[in-house]
N, C-alpha and C positions, 0 to 999 in steps of 0.2 A: 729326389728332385723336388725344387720348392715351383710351387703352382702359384698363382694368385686369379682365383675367378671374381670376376667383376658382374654387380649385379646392379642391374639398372641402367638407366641412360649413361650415355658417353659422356666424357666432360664437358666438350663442348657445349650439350643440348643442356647441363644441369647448369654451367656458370648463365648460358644464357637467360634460363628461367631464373635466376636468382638476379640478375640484371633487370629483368623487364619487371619482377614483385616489386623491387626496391626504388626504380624508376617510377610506379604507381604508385608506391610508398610516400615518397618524395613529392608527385604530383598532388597530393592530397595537401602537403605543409603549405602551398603556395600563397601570399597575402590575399586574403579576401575571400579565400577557398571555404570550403564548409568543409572539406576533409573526405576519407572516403565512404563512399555509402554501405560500404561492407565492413564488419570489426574482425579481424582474424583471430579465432580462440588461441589463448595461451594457454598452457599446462597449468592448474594450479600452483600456488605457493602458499608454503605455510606463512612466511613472515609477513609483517603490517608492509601498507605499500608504504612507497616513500610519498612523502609529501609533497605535495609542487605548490609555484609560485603563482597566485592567481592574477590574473591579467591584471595589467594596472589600471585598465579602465572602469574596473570592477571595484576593489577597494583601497587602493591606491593614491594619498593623496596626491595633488599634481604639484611636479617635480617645481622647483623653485632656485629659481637661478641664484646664484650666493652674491650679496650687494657687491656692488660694484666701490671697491675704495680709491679715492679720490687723494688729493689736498689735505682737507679737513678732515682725513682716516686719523685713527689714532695709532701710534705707533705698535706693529707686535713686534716677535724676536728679531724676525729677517730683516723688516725694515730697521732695529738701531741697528745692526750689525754691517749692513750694507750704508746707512750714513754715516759708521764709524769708519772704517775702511774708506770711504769717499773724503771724509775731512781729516783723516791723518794719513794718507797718499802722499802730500805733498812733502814730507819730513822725512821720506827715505830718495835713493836717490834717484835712478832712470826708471821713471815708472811703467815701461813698456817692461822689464825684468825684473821687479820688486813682485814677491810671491806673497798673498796674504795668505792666509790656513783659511780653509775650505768652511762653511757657516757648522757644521755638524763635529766640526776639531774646534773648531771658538767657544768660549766659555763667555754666555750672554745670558744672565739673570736677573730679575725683575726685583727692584729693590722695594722695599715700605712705601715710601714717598711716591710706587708708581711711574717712577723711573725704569731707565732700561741701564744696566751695566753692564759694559760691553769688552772682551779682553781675547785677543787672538795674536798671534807667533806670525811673525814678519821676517821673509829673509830679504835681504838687501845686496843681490850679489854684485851690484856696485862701488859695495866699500871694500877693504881690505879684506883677506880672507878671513880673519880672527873676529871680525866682524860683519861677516853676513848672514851668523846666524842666532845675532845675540838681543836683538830686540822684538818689539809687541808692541801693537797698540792697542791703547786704554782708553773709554769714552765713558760719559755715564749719558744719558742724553733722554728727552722725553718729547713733548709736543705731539705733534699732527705732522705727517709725509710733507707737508706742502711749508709749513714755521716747525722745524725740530728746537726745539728748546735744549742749549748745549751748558752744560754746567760743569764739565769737563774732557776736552782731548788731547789725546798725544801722544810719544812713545814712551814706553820706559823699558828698560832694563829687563832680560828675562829672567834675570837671577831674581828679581824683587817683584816677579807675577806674581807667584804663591800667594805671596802675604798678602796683597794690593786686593787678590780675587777672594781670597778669606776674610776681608774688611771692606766688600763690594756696594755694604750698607751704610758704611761711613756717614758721618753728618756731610752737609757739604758747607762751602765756607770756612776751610780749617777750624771752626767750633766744636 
């Protein structure tokens, strides 16, 4: 016959106590608290303790908001990618259904000149079906959010991405 003796408080009595410890436990965290006036011993331990993160009003410098870009920002990747997309819109056809490729599937690299070169996969499911999935638009673009500087937009061809984003540093000017 299998027995089981039980030694000690009922459950009840033990979940309780371990509710009202962890209750004063918790009471101790509270903003402004000093914490509580008693330390409970732990067991030792062999290993180093872990490290913690010292208050940040201790050495910390004070957190610094990230400038605010404007107009006059200079262009990074998001922004050519998003003014390219914005001024080759108009060259596919119902723009409420014209799909651009997402900024992280656009191939948008910075060229010598400090330029932005911009190239992402455009479906058009407007046009015939043979052709809604066969262009991309192409930018190179530079300036500030507020005067982008356009040195080249528009669609081409997907069959002719490859090479066009392989020669992305092109002179401009046809020179």
């Amino acid at each position: 016959m299998n027995r089981t003796t039980r030694i000690g408080p009922a459950p009840a009595v033990t979940l309780l106590a371990g509710a009202v410890a962890l209750a004063g436990l918790l009471a101790g965290c509270a903003p402004g608290d000093p914490g509580p006036t008693t330390t409970p011993s732990a067991p030792p331990t062999t290993s180093e303790p872990a490290e913690t993160t010292p208050p940040a009003t201790e050495t910390a410098p004070p957190s610094e908001e990230p400038a605010a870009r404007g107009a006059g920002s200079s262009l990074e990747a998001i922004d050519a990618y998003a003014l390219c997309r914005a001024q080759t819109g108009r060259f596919y056809g119902d723009p409420g259904r014209t799909v651009f490729a997402p900024f992280d599937a656009a191939t948008v690299l910075q060229r010598d000149d400090g330029l932005w070169y911009v190239y992402m996969d455009v479906e058009d499911p407007s046009q015939e079906p043979e052709l809604v999935d066969v262009a991309g638009s192409e930018c190179i673009v530079g300036g500030t959010m507020g005067e982008p500087q356009w040195e080249l937009f528009g669609s081409i061809a997907r069959d002719v991405a490859d090479e066009s984003i392989a020669d992305y540093n092109r002179p401009l000017g046809g020179a």
